[in-house]
Structure formats: C-alpha cells, structure tokens
C-alpha positions as CSV (number, residue, x, y, z in Angstrom):
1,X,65.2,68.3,74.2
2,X,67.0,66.9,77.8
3,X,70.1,68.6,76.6
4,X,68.1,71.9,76.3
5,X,66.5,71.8,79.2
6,X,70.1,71.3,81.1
7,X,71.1,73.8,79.2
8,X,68.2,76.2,80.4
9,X,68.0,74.8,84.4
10,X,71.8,74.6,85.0
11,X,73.1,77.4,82.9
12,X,75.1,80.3,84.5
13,X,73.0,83.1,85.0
14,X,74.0,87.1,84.6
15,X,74.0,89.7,87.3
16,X,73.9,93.2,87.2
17,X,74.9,95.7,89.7
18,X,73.6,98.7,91.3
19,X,75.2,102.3,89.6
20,X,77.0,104.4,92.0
21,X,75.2,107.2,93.5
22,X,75.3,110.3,92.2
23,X,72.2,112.4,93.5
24,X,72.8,115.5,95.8
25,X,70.8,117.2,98.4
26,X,68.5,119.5,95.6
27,X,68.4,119.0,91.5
28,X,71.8,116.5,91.9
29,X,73.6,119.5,93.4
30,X,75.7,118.0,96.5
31,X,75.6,120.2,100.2
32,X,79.5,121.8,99.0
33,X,78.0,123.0,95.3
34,X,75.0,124.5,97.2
35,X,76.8,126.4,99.9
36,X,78.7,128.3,96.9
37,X,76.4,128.6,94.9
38,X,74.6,130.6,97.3
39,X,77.6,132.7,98.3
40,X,77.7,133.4,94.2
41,X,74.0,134.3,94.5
42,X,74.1,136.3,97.6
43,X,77.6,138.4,96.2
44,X,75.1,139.7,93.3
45,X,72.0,140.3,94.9
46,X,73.8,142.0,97.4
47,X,75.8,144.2,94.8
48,X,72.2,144.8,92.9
49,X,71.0,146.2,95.8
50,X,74.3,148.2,97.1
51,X,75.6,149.8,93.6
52,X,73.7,148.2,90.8
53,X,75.6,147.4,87.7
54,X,79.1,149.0,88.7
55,X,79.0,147.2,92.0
56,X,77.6,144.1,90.1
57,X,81.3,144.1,87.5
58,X,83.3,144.6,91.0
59,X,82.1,141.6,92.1
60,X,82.0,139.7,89.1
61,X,85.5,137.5,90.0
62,X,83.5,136.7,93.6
63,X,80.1,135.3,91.5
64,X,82.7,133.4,88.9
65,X,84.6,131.9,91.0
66,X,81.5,130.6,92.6
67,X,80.5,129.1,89.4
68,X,83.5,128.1,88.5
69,X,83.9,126.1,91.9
70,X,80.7,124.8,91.2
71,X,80.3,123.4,88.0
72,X,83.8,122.6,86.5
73,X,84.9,118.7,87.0
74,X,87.8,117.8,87.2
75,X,89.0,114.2,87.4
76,X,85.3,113.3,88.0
77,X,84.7,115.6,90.8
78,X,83.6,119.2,90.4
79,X,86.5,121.7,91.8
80,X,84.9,122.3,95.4
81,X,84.6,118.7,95.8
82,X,88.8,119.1,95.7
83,X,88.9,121.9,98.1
84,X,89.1,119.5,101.6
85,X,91.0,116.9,99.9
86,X,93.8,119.6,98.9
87,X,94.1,120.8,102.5
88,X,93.9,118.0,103.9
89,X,96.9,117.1,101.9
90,X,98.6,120.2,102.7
91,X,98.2,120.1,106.3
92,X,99.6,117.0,106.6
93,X,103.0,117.8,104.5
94,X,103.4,120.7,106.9
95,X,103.3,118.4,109.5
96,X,105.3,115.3,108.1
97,X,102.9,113.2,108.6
98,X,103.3,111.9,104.6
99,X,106.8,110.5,105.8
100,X,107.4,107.4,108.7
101,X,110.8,105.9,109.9
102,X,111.4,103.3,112.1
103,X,112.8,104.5,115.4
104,X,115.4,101.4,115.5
105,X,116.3,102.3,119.5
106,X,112.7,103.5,121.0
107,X,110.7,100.0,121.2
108,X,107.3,100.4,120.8
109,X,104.6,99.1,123.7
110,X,103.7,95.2,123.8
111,X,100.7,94.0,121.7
112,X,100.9,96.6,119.1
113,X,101.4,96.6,115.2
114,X,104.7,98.6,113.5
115,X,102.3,99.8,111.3
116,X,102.6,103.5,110.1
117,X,99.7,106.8,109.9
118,X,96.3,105.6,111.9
119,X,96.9,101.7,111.8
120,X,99.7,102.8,114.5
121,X,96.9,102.4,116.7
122,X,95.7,98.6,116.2
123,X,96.5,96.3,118.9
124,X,97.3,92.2,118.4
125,X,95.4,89.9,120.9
126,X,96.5,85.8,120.7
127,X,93.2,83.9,120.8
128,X,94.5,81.0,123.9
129,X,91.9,78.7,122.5
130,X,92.1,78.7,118.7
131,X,95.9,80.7,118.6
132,X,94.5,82.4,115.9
133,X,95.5,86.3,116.2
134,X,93.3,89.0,116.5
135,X,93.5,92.7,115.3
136,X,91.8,95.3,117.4
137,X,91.0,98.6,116.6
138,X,90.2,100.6,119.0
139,X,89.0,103.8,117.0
140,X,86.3,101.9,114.8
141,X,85.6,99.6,117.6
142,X,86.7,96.4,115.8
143,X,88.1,92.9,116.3
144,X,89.2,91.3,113.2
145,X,90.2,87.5,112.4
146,X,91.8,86.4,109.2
147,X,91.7,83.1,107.8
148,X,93.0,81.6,104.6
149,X,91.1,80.1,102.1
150,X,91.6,78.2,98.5
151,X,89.4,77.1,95.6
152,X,89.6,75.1,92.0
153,X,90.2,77.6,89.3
154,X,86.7,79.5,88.3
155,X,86.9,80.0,85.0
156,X,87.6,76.1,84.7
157,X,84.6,75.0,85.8
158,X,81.8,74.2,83.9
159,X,78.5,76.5,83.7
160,X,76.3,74.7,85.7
161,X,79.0,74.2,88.5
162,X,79.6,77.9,88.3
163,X,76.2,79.1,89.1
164,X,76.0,76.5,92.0
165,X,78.9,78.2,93.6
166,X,77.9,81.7,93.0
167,X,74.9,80.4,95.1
168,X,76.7,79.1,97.8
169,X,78.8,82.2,98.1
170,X,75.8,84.2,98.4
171,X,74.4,82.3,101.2
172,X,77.6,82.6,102.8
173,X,77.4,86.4,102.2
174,X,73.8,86.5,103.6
175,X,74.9,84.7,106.6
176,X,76.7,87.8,107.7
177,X,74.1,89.7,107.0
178,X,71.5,88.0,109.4
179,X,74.6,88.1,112.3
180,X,74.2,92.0,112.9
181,X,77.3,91.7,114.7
182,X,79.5,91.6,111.9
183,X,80.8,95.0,110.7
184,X,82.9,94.2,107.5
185,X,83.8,91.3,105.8
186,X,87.3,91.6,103.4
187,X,88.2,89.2,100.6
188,X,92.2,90.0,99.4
189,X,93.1,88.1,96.8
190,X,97.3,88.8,96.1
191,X,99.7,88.0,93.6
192,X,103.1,86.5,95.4
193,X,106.4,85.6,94.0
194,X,106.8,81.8,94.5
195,X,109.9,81.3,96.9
196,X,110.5,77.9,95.7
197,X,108.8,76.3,99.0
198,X,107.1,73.4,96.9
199,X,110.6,72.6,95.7
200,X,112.2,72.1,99.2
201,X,109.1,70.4,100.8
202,X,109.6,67.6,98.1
203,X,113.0,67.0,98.4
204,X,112.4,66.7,102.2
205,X,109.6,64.1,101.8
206,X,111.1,62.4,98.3
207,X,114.4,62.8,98.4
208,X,117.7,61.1,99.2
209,X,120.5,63.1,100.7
210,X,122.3,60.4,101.1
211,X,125.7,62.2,100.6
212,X,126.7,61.5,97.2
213,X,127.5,63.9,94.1
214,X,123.8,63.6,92.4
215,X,122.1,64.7,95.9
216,X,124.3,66.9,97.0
217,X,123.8,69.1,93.3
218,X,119.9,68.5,93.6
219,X,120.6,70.3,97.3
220,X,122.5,73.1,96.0
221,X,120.1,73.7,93.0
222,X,116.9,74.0,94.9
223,X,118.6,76.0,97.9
224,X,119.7,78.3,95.3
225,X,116.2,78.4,93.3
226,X,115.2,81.8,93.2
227,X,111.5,82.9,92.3
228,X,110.3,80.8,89.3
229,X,106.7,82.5,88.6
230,X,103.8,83.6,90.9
231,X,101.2,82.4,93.2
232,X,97.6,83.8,94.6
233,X,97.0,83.6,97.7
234,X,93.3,84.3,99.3
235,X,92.2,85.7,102.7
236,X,89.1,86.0,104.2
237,X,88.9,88.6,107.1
238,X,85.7,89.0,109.3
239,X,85.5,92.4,111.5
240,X,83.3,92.1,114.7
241,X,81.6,95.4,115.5
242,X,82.4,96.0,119.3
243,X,79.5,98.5,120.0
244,X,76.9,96.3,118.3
245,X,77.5,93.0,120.5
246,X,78.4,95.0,123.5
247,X,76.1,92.8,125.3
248,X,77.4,89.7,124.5
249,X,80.5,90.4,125.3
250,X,79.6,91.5,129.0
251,X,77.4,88.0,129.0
252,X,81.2,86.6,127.8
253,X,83.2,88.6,130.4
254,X,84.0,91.5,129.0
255,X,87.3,93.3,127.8
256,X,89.3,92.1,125.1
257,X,88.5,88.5,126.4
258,X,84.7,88.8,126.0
259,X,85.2,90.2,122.7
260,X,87.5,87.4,121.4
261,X,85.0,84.6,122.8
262,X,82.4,86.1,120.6
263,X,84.4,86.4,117.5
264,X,84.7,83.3,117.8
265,X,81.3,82.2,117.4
266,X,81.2,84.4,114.6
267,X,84.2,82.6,113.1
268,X,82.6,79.1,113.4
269,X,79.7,80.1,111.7
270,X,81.6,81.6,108.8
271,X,83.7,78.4,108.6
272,X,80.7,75.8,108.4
273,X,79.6,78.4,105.6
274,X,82.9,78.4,103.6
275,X,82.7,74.7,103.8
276,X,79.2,74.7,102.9
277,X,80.5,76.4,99.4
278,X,82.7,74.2,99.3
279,X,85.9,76.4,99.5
280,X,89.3,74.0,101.2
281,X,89.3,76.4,104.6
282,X,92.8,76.5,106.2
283,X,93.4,77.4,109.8
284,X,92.9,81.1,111.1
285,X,95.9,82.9,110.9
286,X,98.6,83.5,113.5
287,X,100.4,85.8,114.5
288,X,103.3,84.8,112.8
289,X,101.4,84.4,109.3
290,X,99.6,87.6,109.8
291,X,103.7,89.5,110.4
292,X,104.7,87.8,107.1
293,X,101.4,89.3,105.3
294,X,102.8,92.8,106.5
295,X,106.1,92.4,105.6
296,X,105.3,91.0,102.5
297,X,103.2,93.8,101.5
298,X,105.5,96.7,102.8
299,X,108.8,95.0,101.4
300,X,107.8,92.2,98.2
301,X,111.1,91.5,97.6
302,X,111.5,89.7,100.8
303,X,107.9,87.4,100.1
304,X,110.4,84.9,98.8
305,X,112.8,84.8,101.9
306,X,110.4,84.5,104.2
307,X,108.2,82.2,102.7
308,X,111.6,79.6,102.1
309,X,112.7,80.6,106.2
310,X,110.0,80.0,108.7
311,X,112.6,81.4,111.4
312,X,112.8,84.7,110.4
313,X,110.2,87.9,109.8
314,X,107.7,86.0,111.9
315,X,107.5,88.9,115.0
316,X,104.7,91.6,114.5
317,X,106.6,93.8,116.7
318,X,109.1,94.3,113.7
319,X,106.7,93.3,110.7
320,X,106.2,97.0,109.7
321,X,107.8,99.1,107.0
322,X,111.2,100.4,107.7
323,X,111.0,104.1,105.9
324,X,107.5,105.0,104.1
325,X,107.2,108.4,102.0
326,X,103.8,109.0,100.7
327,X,103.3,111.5,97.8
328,X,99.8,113.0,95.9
329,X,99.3,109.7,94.1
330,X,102.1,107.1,94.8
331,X,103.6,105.1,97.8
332,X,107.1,104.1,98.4
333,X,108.0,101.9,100.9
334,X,111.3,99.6,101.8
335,X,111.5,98.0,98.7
336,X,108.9,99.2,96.6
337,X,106.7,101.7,94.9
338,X,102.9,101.5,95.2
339,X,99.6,102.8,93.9
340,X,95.9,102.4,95.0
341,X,93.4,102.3,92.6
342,X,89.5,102.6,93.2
343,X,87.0,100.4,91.6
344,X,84.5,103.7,91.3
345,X,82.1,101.6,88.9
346,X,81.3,98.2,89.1
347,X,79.9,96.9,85.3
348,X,76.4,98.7,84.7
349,X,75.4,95.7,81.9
350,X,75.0,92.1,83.1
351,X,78.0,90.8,82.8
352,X,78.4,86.7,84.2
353,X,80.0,85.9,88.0
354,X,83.9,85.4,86.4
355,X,83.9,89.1,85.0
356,X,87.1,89.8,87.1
357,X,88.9,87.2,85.8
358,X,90.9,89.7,83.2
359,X,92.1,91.5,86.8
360,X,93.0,88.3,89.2
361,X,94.3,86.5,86.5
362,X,97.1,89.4,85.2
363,X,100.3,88.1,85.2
364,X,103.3,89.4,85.9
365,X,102.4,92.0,88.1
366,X,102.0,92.5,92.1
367,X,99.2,93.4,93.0
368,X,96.4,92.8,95.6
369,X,92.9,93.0,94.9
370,X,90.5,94.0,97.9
371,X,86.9,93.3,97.8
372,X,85.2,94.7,101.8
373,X,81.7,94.1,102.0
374,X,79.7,96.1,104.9
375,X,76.7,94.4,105.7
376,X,73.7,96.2,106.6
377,X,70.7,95.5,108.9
378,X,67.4,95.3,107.2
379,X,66.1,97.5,109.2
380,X,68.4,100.0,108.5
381,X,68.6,98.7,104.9
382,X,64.6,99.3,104.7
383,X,65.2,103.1,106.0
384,X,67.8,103.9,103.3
385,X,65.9,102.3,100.6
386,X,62.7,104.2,101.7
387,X,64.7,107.7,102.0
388,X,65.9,106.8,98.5
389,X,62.9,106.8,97.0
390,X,61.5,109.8,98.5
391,X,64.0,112.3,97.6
392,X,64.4,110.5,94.2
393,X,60.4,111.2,94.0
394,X,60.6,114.5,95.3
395,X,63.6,115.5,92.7
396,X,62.0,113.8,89.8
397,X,58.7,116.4,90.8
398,X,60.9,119.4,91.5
399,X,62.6,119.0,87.8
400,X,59.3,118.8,86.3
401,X,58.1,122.1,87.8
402,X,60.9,124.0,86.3
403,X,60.7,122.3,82.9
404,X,64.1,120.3,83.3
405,X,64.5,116.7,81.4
406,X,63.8,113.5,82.7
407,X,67.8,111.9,82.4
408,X,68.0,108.2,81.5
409,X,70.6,107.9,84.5
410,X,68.2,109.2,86.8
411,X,65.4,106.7,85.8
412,X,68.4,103.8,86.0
413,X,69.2,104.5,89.7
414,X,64.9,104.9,90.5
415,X,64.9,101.3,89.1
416,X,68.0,100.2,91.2
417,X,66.2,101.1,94.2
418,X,63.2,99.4,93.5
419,X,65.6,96.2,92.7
420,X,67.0,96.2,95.9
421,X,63.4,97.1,97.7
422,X,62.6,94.0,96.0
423,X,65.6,91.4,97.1
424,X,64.7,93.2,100.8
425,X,61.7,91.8,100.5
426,X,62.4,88.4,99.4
427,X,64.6,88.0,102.1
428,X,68.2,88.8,100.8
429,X,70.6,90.7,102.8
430,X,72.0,94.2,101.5
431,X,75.8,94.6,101.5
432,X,78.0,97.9,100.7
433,X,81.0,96.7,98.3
434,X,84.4,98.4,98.1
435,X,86.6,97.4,95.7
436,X,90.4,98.7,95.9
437,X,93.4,97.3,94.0
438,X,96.6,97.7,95.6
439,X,99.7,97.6,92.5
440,X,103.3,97.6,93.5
441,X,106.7,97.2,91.8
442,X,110.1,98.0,92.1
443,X,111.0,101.7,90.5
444,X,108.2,104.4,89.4
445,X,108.6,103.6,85.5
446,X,107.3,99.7,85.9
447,X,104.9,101.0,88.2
448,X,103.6,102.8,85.9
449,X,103.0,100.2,82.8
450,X,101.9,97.8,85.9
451,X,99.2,100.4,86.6
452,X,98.0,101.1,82.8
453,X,98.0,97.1,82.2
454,X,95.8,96.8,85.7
455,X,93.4,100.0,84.1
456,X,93.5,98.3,80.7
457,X,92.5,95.0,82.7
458,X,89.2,96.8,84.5
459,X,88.2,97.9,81.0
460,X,88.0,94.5,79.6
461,X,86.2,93.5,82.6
462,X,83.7,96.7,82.4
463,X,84.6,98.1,85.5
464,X,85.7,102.3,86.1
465,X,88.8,102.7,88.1
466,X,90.0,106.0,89.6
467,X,93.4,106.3,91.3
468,X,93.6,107.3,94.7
469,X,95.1,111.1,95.8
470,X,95.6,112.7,99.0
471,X,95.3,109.0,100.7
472,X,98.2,106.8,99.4
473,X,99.2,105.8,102.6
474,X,95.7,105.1,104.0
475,X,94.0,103.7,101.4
476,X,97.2,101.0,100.9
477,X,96.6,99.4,104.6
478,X,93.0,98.7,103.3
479,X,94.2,97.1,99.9
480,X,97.0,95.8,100.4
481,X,96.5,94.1,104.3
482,X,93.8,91.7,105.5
483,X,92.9,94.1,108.3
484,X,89.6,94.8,107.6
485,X,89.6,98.6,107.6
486,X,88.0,101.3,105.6
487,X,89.0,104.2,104.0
C-alpha cells in the first residue's frame, strides 16, 4: 500500500497540448479563400445576368480557377494561401536579395552584427556592469540577453524527480508571464562537434610536460585530436519588449542605457528562477561567446577550432557568414548546407514531459532545436480566449442552419479553449510556442538523410513537421541563433 501510494503522489503526470488553429473568418474559410470565392461568385452572377448560359461557358475558366484557388491543398495549404509566398519569393530573386557576400574592404559601422537579410539591422551593446552582451533590435523593439544553462540527463531521472522539475520549469515559465515586460523567451538546444577541449584542460591541470619522450607524444596526440563525438549545448535567451517598459526605462535614464539597466532586472529574476529549478546557470554570455555561436552556426566545421583557440573568431564584427545563397527550401552557407523545419503540430494525445527526447537525443547529426515562447498578458489572454469562443459559437450555429456536420476537430479545439479559459482562471500564464529545428551538414545528399532521420525522429515523438519555403534564410537566424527573433 505505501509503495502504491508513492507510486500514485509522485508519479510523472501526462500533458496534452492545445491543436493548432485552423478556423477562418466564416464556415473555416480563411479572409484569402473568401475574397476568391466571391470573385468566382460575382464572374457567374454577372455572366447570368449579361448573356446567360453562353456568357456563363466564357467565363467558366474565371469561376474554376476560383475554385480551384480555393479549395485544392497543397502541401497543407490550399493554393491561394501560396499565392504571397510565391511572389514574395520571386521578388526577392529579382532583386538578389536570396544571395549575401561579405564585402571584405567596406567595414561595416561599430556595434553592429555581420549578419545577413533583416538581422543586418541588430546592434551589440556591452552591458559595463555584468559584461554580458546585448542584442538590440531596433525594428521589433527588442533587447535580448543570452545565458547558458546545463542540466542532469532527463530521461535518467526517476519519475517522481521528473514531474518535480517539469513543475519548477513551469513556475519559471509563469514568471515571465507575470513580468509583462518580457516579449519572448528562446530555449536552443544544439548539437556541437567536441573540439577536444576537455582533453587539453586536463593535460594542463594533470599533466607533466616535463620534457621527456612520454610527455612530449601525450602533447602531440591531444594537439592533434580531432573531433571525437558530439556535445549539446543549451541557451536560454530572454527578449525585453522596449515599447512595453518604455517607462521604466525613462525612470532608468533612457536610451540604450535605460534599456540595459532594466534587462537586467529582468535577468536576475530569471536567474533566481533557473536556480530555483535547479538548472547549474553559467554566466550571461559575452560578446565573444555570443561571435563563436554565430560562426559556429554559419560555418560548423570551424565549431571545433574555435572552441580548442580562445584567440581567434571571438570579434562580432567578423562572426558572420562569408557567402550565403538561399534557395526555395535549402540554405548554403560557408561551410554548409542547411534546412529549417517547422514543428506545425505539437502531439494531440497526452504524451509524458520527455516526448522530445527521440529529437534532442539524435545522434550524428547537426542540428539545433529552437523552442520561443511569447508570453501573453492575461488580459489580453482573457480577450483572445473570449473572441475564441464566440466565433467558435457563432460557426458551430451558422453550420447548423445550413444543415452542415458537427466535425470532431471542431468540438476538439471548443474544448481546448475552454482548457485554457480554465488554467486562466486558476492563475497560469498563457504562452505562444514555436518550435523550429535548424539541420545542417556538409553537401545536399547527407543533408538530406539528416533531414528524413530528424522527420522520422518527430514521428516517433508525435509531433508534425513541415519544411520551411520561401524563408530559408530568415527562418535559419531564428533556429539556428540565440537571438530571440521571430519569423
């Protein structure tokens, strides 16, 4: 009986996640659909009234290709839904703006990031106090501060320990929530090739180089130790959202310095929570660290270099990609070849807190694994849920007047609603999560088995992925880097 009851109190718990909308403006039909549709409808009332049924077989491609627009998927998305995201794509290969190279002679301006496409525009600010450095944004009005983090392995842990630190975490989550200052928070797991830096830090504390023929060999072997496996490495970035604390940072001073004197309020609080969860917090990030991220991610097969040479790679003036050519569904960069995937559906049965573990644990393949939570106000999160449930209502009426079926997805997402209406109430925050997974290797073929192994991986762990198109090169600075962006 003690041992059941143990069993019952301390046993891990499963969760179950909202589905992803899917409801349009009327009957499920989304604002694009609608607006051809009624170009369709107007094309053969018009040629009713005009000519009648000659008129009405004119017309006919007009009205079809309304429909066809309309109603045909394709890739999960019904054909109009393509229509911006094809000449989006199209404008931007007449302009070149699919293809960045370094300009080796033009230097670009102090304090800002060698990035390529609209992360050209971040600035780098060098926190005097804490040294820790700072990534502003001046188009989403953001200030950003990255810290790295470590834990025991997950899946190792026993039930009851497991529950108690899903817990933790989700006081640590709700603590951004309460801030309302806090416009994204960004968890990137990544995969790294181990430079052999363990190696050399224990021949500098352990060992004798004395000289002699057995250290001098020993020396030689581990200077010359390439990769020998892989490494994870997590990063916690927090976002500060400029226009919500505008007044605190006037009360701070204002300008950039205002701003950073706030974040880092907000970055004391997040600390005494990660400690609280009892995750081993390392020191916020320099600049330095944050260059070797960059590189890292723009040119892997350097991750080993720099992580055995602390002298070099270690400027974010020069951390950027050298040459970047973005195509429809692929990235290649200095050294590698890269692909965004899209976690589109997060596992609609309950499924236990270490369902990811086929993903994060893959081996043998590069890859980072994003997770950006937005964090809404419950005041705003009160409005949405309430304007949810009216048009919900009001759809669920309209199909019953024209005799269309009740769908069990449909009922699913009213009962999602009134799930989160409820954790409102009982005081939990509401967050938004994004999940993108950043794969990379060195020519197009591994790339490709990399990718199915990663989409075989999200199976097993009952998630939907979609691969990104039209947005290579934007949605791979919010995968792959600790920036805290969106896409």
């Amino acid at each position: 009986m003690p041992g059941q009851q143990n069993t019952v109190e301390f046993g891990l718990r499963a969760v179950q996640f909202s589905r992803l909308t899917r409801r349009g403006i009327l009957l499920g039909l989304s604002l694009p659909q609608l607006i051809v549709l009624a170009i369709g409808v107007l094309s053969i009332v018009g040629a009713l009234y005009a000519g009648g049924g000659m008129l009405l077989a004119w017309t006919a491609p007009a009205w079809l290709l309304c429909a066809a627009l309309a109603w045909t998927p394709v890739g999960g998305r019904k054909l109009i839904e393509w229509v911006p995201v094809t000449v989006q794509w199209m404008a931007r290969t007449q302009a070149r703006q699919t293809v960045f190279r370094r300009r080796i002679v033009k230097l670009r301006p102090a304090g800002t990031l060698a990035l390529p496409g609209d992360a050209a525009a971040l600035r780098e600010w060098e926190d005097p106090e804490t040294g820790a450095a700072m990534i502003h944004d001046p188009h989403a009005q953001t200030l950003t501060a990255i810290i790295g983090v470590s834990h025991p392995a997950f899946v190792l842990l026993d039930p009851g320990e497991q529950e108690r630190r899903v817990a933790t975490w989700g006081r640590v989550l709700a603590t951004t929530c309460r801030s309302g200052r806090i416009a994204r928070l960004q968890v990137c797991e990544r995969t790294l090739p181990d430079g052999g830096s363990g190696l050399v830090e224990w021949w500098h504390r352990h060992g004798h180089d004395d000289g002699s023929w057995a250290s001098t060999v020993y020396r030689e072997l581990i200077d010359r130790a390439g990769p020998a496996g892989e490494r994870h490495a997590t990063t916690i970035s927090l976002a500060l959202d400029l226009r919500a604390s505008a007044r605190q940072v006037r009360t701070n001073g204002g300008g950039i310095k205002g701003a950073a004197a706030v974040l880092r309020q907000e970055m004391a609080t997040l600390v005494t929570a990660l400690r609280a969860a009892e995750l081993t917090v390392g020191g916020w990030l320099t600049p330095a660290e944050v260059a070797v991220i960059l590189r890292s991610a723009y040119d892997p097969a350097t991750a080993a270099l720099l992580e055995r040479h602390s002298d070099i790679g270690h400027s974010l003036a020069t951390a950027g990609p050298v040459a970047v050519t973005e195509s429809w569904d692929r990235l290649r960069s200095d050294s590698a070849f890269h692909t965004v995937l899209w976690v589109s559906e997060l596992p609609r049965s309950q499924v236990y807190p270490g369902f990811l573990a086929p993903v994060l644990l893959s081996s043998g393949i590069q890859r980072a694994f994003s997770l950006i939570c937005t964090p809404i106000r419950s005041d705003q999160a009160a409005r949405d849920i309430r304007r949810k449930k009216t048009e919900l209502i009001s759809d669920a009426a309209q199909r019953q007047k024209i005799g269309q079926i009740e769908d069990a997805s449909q009922t699913a997402e009213y009962g999602d609603v009134l799930q989160q209406e409820a954790d409102l109430t009982a005081g939990h925050g509401v967050l938004r999560y994004t999940g993108l997974i950043s794969v990379s290797a060195p020519t197009p073929e591994e790339l490709d088995t990399a990718v199915a192994a990663i989409e075989q991986a999200a199976i097993q762990a009952s998630c939907e992925t979609r691969r990104l198109v039209g947005q290579q090169a934007q949605a791979f600075t919010v995968a792959a880097l600790p920036l805290c962006r969106t896409v």
